[in-house]
C-alpha positions as CSV (number, residue, x, y, z in Angstrom):
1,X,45.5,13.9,38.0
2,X,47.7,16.1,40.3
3,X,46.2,16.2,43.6
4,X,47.2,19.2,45.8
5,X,44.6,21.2,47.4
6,X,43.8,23.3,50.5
7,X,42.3,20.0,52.1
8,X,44.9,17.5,51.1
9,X,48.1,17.0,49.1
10,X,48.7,13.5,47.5
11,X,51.3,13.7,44.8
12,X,54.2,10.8,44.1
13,X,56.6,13.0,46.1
14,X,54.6,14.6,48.9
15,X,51.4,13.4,50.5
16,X,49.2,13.9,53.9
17,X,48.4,10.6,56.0
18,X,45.2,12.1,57.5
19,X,42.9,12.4,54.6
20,X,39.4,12.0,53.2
21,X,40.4,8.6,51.5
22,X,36.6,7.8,50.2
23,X,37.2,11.6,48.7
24,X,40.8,10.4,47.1
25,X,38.5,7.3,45.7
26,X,36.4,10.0,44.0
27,X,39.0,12.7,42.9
28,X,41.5,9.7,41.1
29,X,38.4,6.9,39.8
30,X,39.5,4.0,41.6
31,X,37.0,1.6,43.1
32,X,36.4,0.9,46.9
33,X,37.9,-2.3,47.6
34,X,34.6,-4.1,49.3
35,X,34.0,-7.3,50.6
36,X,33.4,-9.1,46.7
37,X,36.9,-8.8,46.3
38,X,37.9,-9.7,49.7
39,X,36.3,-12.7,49.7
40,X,37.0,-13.6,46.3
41,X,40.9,-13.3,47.3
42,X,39.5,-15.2,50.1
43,X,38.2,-18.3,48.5
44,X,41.9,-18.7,46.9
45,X,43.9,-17.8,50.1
46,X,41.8,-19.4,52.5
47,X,42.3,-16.1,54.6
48,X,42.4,-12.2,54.8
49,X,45.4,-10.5,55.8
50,X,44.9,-8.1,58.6
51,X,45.5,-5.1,55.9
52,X,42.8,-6.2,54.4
53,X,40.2,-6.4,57.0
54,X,41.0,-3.0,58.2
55,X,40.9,-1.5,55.2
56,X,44.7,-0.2,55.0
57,X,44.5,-1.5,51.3
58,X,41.0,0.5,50.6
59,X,40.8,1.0,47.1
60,X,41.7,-0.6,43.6
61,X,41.1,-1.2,39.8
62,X,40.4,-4.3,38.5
63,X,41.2,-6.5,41.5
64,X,38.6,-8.7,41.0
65,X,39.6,-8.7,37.2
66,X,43.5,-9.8,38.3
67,X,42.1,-12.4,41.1
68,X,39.4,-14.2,37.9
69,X,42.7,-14.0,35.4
70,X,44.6,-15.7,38.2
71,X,41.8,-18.2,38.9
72,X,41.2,-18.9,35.3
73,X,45.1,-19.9,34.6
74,X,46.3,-16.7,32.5
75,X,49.9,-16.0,34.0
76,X,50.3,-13.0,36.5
77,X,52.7,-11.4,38.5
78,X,53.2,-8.8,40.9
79,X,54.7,-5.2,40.8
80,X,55.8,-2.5,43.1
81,X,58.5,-0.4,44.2
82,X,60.8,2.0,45.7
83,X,62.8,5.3,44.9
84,X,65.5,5.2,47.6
85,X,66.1,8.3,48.4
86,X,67.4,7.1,51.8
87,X,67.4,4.4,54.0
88,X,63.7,2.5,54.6
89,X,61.8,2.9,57.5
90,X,58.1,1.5,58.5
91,X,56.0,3.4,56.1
92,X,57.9,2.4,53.0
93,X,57.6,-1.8,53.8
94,X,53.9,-1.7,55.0
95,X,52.9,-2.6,51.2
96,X,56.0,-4.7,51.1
97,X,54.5,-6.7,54.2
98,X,51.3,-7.7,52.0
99,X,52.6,-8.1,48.9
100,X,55.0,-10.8,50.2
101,X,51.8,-12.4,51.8
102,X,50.2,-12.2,48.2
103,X,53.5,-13.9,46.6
104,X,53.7,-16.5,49.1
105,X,49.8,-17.4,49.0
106,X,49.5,-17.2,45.2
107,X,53.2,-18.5,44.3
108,X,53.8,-15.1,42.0
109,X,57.3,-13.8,40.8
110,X,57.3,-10.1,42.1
111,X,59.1,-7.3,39.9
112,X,60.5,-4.8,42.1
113,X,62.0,-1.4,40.4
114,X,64.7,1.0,42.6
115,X,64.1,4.3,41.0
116,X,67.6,5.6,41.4
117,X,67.4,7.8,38.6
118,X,64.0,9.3,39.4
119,X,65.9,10.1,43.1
120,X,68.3,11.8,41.6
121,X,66.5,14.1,38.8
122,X,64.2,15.0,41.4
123,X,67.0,16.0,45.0
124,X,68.5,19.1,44.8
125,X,71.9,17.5,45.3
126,X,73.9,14.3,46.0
127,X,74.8,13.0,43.0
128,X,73.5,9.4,40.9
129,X,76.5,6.8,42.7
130,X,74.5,7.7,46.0
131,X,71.4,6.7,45.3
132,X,72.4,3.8,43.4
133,X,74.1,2.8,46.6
134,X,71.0,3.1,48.9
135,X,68.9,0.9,46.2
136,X,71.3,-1.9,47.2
137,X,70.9,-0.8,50.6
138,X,66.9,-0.9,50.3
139,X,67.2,-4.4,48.8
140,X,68.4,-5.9,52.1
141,X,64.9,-5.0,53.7
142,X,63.4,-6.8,51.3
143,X,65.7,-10.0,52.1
144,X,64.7,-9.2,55.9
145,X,60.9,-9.4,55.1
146,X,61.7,-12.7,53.6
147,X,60.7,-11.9,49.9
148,X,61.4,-15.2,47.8
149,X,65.1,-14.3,46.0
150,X,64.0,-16.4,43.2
151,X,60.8,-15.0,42.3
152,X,62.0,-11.2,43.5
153,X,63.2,-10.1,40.5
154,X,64.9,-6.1,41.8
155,X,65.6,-3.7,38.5
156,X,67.9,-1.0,39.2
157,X,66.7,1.7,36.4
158,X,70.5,3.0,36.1
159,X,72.1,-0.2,35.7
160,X,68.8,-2.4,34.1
161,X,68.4,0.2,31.7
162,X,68.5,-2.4,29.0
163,X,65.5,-4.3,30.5
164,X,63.0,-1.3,30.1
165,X,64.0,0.7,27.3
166,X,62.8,-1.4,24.2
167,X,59.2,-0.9,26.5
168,X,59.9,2.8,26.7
169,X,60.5,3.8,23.2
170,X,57.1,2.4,22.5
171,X,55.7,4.0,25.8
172,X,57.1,7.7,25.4
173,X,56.1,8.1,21.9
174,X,52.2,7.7,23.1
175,X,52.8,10.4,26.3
176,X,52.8,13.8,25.5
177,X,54.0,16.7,27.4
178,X,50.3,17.9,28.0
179,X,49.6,14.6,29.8
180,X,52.6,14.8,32.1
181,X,51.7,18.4,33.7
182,X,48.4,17.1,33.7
183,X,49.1,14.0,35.4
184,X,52.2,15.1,37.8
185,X,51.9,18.9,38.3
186,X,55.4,19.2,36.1
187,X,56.1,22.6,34.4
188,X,58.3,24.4,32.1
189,X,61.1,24.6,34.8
190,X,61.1,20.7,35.3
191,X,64.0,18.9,34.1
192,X,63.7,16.4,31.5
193,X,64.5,13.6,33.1
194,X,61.6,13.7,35.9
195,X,59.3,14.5,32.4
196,X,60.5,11.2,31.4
197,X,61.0,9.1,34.4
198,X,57.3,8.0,34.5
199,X,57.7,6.3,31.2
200,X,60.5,4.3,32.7
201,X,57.9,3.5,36.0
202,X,54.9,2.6,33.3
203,X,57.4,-0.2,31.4
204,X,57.7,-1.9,34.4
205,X,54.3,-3.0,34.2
206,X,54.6,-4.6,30.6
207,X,57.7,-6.2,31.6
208,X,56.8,-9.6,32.3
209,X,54.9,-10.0,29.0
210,X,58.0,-9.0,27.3
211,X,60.2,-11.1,29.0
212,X,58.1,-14.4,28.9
213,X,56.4,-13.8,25.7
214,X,53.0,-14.7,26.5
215,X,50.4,-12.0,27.9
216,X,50.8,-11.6,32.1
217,X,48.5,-10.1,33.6
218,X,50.0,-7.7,36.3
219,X,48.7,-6.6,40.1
220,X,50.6,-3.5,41.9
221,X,49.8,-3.0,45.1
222,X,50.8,0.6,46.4
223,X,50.2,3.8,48.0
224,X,47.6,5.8,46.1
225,X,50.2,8.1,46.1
226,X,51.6,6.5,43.2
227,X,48.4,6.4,41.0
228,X,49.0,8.7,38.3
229,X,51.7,6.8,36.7
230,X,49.3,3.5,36.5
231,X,46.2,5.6,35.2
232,X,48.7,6.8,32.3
233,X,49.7,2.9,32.2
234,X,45.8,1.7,32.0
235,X,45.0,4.4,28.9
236,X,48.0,3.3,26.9
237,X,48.0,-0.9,27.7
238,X,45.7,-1.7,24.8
239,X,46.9,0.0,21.9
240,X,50.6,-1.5,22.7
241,X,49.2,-4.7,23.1
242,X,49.5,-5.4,26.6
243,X,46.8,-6.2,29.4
244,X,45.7,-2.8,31.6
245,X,47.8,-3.4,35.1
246,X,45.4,-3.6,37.8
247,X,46.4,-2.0,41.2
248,X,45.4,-2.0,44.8
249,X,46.1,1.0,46.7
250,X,46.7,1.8,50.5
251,X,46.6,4.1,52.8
252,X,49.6,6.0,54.2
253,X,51.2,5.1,57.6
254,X,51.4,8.5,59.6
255,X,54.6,9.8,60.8
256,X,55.0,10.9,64.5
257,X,54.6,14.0,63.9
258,X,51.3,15.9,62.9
259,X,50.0,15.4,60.1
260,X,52.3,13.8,57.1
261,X,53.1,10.6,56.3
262,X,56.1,9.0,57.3
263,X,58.8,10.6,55.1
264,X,62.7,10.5,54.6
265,X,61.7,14.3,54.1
266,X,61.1,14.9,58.5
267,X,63.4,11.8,59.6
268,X,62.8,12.6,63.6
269,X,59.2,11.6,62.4
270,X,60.0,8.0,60.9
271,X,61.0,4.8,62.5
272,X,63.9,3.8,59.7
273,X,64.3,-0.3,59.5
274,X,68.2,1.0,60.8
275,X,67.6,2.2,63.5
276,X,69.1,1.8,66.4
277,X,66.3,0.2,68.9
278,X,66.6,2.2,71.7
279,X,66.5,5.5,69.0
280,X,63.5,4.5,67.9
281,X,61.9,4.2,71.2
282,X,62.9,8.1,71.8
283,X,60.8,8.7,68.9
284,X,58.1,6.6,69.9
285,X,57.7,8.5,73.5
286,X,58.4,11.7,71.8
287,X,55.6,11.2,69.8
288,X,52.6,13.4,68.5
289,X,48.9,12.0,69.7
290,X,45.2,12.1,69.4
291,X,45.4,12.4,73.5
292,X,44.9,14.9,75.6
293,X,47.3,17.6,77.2
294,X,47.1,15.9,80.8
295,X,46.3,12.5,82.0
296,X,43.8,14.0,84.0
297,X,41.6,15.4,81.0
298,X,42.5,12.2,79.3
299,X,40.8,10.0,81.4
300,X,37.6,12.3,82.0
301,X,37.4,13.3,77.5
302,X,39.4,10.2,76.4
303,X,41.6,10.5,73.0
304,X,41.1,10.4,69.3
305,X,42.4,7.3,67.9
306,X,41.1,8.0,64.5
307,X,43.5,10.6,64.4
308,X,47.0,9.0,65.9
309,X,49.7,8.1,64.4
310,X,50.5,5.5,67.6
311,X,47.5,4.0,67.3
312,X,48.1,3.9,63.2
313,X,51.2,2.1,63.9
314,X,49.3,-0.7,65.9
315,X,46.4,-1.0,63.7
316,X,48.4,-1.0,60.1
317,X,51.5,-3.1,61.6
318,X,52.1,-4.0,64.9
319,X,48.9,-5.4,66.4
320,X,47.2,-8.8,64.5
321,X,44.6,-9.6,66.8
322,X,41.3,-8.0,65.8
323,X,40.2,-8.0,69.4
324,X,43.1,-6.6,70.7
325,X,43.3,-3.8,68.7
326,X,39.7,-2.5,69.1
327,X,40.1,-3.0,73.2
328,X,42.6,-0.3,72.7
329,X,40.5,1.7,70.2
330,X,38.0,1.6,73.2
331,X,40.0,2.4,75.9
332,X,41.6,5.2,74.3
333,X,38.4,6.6,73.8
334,X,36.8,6.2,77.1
335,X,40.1,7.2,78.9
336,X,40.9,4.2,80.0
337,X,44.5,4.0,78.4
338,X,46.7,6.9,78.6
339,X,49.3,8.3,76.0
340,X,52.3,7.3,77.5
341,X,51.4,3.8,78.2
342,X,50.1,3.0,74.6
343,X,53.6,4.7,73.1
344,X,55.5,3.0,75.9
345,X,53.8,-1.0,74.5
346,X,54.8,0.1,71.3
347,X,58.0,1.2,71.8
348,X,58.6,-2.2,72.9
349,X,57.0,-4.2,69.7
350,X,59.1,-2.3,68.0
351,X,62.2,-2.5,68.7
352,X,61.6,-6.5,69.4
353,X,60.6,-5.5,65.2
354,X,64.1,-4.0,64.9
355,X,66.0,-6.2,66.7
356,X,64.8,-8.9,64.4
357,X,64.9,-7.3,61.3
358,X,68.4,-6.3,61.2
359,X,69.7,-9.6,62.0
360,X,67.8,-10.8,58.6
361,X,69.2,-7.5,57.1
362,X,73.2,-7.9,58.1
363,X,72.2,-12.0,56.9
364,X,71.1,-11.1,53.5
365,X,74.8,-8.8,52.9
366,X,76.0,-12.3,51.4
367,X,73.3,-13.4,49.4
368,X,71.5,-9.8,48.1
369,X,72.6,-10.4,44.0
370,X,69.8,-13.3,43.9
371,X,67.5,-10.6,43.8
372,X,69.1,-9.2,40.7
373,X,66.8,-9.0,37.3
374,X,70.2,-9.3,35.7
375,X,71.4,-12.4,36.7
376,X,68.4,-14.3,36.1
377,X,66.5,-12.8,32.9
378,X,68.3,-11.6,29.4
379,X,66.4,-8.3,28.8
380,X,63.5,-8.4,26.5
381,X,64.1,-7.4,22.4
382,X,61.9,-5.1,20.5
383,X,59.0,-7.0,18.8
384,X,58.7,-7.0,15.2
């Protein structure tokens, strides 16, 4: 179901940070994620990522199904993404962040698809060399993040082609035109190759029980955002012979500005992973909050943390200690922090973040083909 109302947009390419989530839950049929499937993650991992507790990752299907598959011995991996349509910045790795903590605590092989194509059928320029160029680009952030090269396995849709289209053919001939306007808001001006890309996304998922012959049972955790391609995935799984992908979703990180998510689309609102440090800081302190206009009425009304990105950005990625974070829920509230000292602590966690990462980034330049599908996989036949 295309989402876009007078109350919230939520599409694949355009989406609002600040929305009704338990509403979203409703509108697409996903589950809450509650504490059952926490803490049955839990007794595996021995702990709860700080995404979890909070609730950034908030809904899901079949999560508890994926954790009792995994738990019982049937094979599973993991799968996400990334169409990269420019360089990365925080919003894009925040799922990255915990499904590398779900790779290294469950010891799964991750399939990671760069959409160049998808990038390209949908701008309104630059041309396909580009975008295949800034998926190489994106890779190196997930070096920086420390993804395991040998159970990473990246597929670049222009150049792995051959690794999803014996899953396509069988895909596409089950999708019909009707249930890609219904599903992604397309119409008769769309080009073709967006009305196919999303059977070239929904392959992904079957990919690993094509390429090791034996059924594996897939998790994909990503921005609800992206839940209209797995819904399609989840209808057509059984009569193709494939297990139903499960998913967990999360919320959006806000940009700086008001009201979207972080987006390549408003880039003064988005702290990109290459940035320069101190350029990031400027956005930071130029920053959009839930304060008010003077210190003054701050500190007698207090601010609305529930509804700033700053305080997003500690409470989704740069704050782990529980405690901490809700001290400065509660002082923002009571007027006891001001704007400009909160932005000013982050601006400094993140560029330590920056500083840090890019070191890993310009590292991984000499080792980034081990995350190639290519050179570790021959691409799956058609079954007879």
């Amino acid at each position: 179901m295309f989402v876009a109302s007078n109350e919230a947009t939520v599409t694949p390419w355009e989406a609002e940070a600040f929305v009704d989530y338990d509403k979203l839950i409703k509108i697409f049929g996903s589950k809450p994620l509650t504490d059952n499937e926490i803490n049955l993650l839990k007794s595996i991992t021995g702990e709860i990522h700080p995404m979890l507790r909070r609730h950034v990752f908030y809904s899901h299907r079949d999560f508890d199904k994926f954790i009792e598959s995994y738990r019982s011995g049937i094979r599973c991996a993991l799968y996400t993404g990334r169409g990269p349509s420019g360089h990365t910045h925080l919003g894009h790795i925040l799922p990255w962040i915990f499904t590398k903590w779900l790779q290294d605590k469950l010891g799964l092989e991750l399939f990671f698809q760069m959409t160049d194509d998808e990038k390209y059928w949908h701008s309104e320029g630059g041309n396909i060399e580009e975008f295949n160029r800034l998926a190489y680009e994106n890779i190196l952030d997930l070096a920086a993040l420390g993804l395991d090269p040998a159970k990473t396995h990246v597929i670049i849709d222009s150049e792995d082609i051959a690794f999803l289209y014996p899953i396509a053919v069988k895909v596409a001939k089950k999708i019909t035109f009707s249930t890609q306007k219904g599903a992604f808001g397309f119409t008769e001006s769309t080009n073709v190759g967006m009305i196919f890309y999303p059977v070239l996304q929904i392959s992904v998922a079957f990919l690993p029980t094509e390429l090791y012959g034996e059924r594996v049972d897939v998790l994909i955790p990503a921005g609800i955002d992206q839940d209209p391609y797995w819904r399609i995935a989840r209808d057509l799984a059984p009569s193709l012979g494939y297990s139903k992908p499960a998913q967990i979703h999360n919320k959006l990180l806000p940009g700086l500005g008001i009201g979207g998510k972080m987006s390549s689309s408003k880039p003064e609102t988005a702290i990109y992973t290459t940035d320069l440090p101190e350029e990031a800081v400027k956005k930071i302190i130029r920053a959009y909050t839930g304060g008010q206009p003077t210190a003054e009425l701050q500190r007698k009304l207090g601010g609305d943390p529930d509804h700033c990105p700053v305080f997003k950005m500690y409470e989704m990625l740069f704050e782990e200690d529980d405690k901490k974070l809700q001290d400065r829920y509660h002082a923002c509230k009571t007027g006891a922090l001001l704007c400009g000292e909160c932005k000013a602590e982050l601006a400094e966690r993140v560029a330590r973040f920056l500083k840090d990462h890019q070191a890993k980034r310009k590292a991984a330049e000499s080792y980034v083909d081990k995350y190639l599908i290519r050179n570790k996989f021959n691409p799956p036949r058609i079954r007879k």
